[in-house]
C-alpha positions as CSV (number, residue, x, y, z in Angstrom):
1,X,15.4,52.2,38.8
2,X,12.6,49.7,37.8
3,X,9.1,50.0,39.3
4,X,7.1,47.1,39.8
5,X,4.4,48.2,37.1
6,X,7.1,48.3,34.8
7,X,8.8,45.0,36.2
8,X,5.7,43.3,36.0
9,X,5.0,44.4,32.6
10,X,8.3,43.0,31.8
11,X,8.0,39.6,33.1
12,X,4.6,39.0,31.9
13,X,6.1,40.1,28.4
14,X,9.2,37.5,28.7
15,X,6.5,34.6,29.9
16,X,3.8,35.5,27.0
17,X,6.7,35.1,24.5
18,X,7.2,31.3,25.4
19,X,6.5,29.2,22.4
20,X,4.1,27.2,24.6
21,X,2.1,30.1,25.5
22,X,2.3,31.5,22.4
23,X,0.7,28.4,21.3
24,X,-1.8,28.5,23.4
25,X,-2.8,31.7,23.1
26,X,-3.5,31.2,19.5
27,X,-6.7,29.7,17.7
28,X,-6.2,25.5,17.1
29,X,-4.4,25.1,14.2
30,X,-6.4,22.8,11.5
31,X,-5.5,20.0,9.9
32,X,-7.0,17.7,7.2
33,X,-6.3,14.5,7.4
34,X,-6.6,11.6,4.5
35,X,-6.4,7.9,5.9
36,X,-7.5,4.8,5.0
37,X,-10.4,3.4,7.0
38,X,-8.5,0.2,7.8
39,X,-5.5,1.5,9.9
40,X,-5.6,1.7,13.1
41,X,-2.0,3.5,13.5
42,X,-3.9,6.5,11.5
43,X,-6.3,7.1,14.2
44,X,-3.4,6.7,16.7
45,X,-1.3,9.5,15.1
46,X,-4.8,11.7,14.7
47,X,-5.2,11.2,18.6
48,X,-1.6,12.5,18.7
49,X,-2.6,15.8,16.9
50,X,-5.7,16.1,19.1
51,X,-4.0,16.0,22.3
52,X,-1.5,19.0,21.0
53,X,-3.8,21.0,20.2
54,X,-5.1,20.1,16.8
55,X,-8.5,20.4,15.3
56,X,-8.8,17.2,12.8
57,X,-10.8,16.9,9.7
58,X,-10.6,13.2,8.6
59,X,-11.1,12.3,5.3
60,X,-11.5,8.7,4.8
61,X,-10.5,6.8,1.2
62,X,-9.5,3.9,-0.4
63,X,-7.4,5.6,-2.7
64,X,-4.3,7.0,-0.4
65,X,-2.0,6.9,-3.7
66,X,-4.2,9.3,-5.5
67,X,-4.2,11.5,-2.1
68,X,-0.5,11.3,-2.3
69,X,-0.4,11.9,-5.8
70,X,-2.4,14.9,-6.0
71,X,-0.4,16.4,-3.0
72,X,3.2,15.6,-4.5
73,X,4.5,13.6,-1.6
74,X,7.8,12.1,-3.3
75,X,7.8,8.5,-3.7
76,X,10.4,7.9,-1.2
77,X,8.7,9.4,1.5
78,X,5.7,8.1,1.7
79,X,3.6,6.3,4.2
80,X,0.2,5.4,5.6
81,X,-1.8,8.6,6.1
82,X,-1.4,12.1,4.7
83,X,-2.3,15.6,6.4
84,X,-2.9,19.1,5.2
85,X,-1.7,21.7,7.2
86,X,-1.6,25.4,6.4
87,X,-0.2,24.7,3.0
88,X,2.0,22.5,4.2
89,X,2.0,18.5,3.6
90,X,2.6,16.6,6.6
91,X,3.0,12.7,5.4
92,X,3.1,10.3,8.0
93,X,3.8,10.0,11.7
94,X,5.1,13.1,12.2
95,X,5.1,14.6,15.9
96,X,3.6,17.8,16.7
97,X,5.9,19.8,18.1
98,X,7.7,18.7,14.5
99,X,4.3,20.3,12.8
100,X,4.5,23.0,15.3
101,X,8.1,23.8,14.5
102,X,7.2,23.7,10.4
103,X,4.7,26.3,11.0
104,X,7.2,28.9,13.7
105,X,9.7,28.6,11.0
106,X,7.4,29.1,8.0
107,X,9.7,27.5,5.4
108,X,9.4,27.7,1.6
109,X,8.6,23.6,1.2
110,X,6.2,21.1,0.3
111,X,6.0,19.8,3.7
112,X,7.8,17.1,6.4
113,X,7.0,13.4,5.7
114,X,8.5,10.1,8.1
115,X,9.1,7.7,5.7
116,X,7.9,4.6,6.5
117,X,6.2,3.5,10.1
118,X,9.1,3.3,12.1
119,X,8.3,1.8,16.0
120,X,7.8,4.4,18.2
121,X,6.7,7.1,16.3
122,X,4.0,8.9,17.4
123,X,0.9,6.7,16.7
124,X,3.5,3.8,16.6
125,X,3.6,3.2,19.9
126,X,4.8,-0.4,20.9
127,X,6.2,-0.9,24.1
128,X,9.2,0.4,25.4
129,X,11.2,-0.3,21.8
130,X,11.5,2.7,19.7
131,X,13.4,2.8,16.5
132,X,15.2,6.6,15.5
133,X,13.5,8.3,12.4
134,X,14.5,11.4,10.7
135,X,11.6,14.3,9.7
136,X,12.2,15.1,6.5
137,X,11.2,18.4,5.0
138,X,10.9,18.7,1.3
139,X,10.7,21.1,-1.7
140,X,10.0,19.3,-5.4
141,X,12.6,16.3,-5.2
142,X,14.9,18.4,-2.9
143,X,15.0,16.7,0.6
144,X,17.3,17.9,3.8
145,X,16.3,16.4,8.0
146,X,14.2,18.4,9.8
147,X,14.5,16.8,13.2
148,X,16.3,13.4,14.5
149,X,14.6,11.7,17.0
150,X,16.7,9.1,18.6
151,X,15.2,5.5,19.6
């Protein structure tokens, strides 16, 4: 038979071990962020980050090939703005929770890059229209999905 201190100890053990709380009862994760200073979809995609829980660092350049360059984003998956996250690369308007997952799973990788500004990514916003994108995750010029987010 259960008692309640040892029910109660249970429950709040099952609710702590919620990736939300979890989350939330960790420090802000922070991120460094290399944009150009005439973008405006940039500063949307940094609000993103804030409002999950990001601390944000922005760097402002001219030069966002040489940021990409130095950081080995692949060609083919480049895009406006580039972040640096706990080792990881993060190119693009990646979504949090995407970012979030990256760092739960811990994966041996370069980072996650959406290619391109596809409508409706985060920071993308434009109306009710939203185009699918694949997150991809990278290691030197191996690629695989991440995530699909449909339109």
């Amino acid at each position: 038979m259960i008692d309640r201190r040892m029910f109660a100890a249970t429950m709040a053990a099952c609710l702590l071990s919620t990736p939300a709380l979890a989350a939330a009862r960790q420090t802000p994760v922070r991120a460094q962020v290399f944009r150009s200073p005439d973008c405006g979809c940039c500063g949307a995609w940094i609000a993103h980050l804030e409002a999950h829980g990001f601390v944000v660092d922005v760097v402002m350049t001219e030069d966002m090939e040489a940021v990409k360059d130095r950081h080995g984003v692949p060609a083919s998956l480049r895009s406006c703005h580039t972040g640096l996250i706990e080792g990881y690369v993060i190119e693009g308007h990646v979504p949090a929770a995407d970012i979030h997952s990256l760092l739960e799973q811990h994966p041996q990788a370069g980072g996650i890059a959406v290619p391109g500004m596809p409508v409706g990514s985060p920071g993308m916003e434009m109306g009710d229209h939203r185009d699918p994108f694949d997150v991809i995750l990278w290691t030197g010029s191996q690629t695989r999905v991440f995530s699909s987010h449909q339109g």
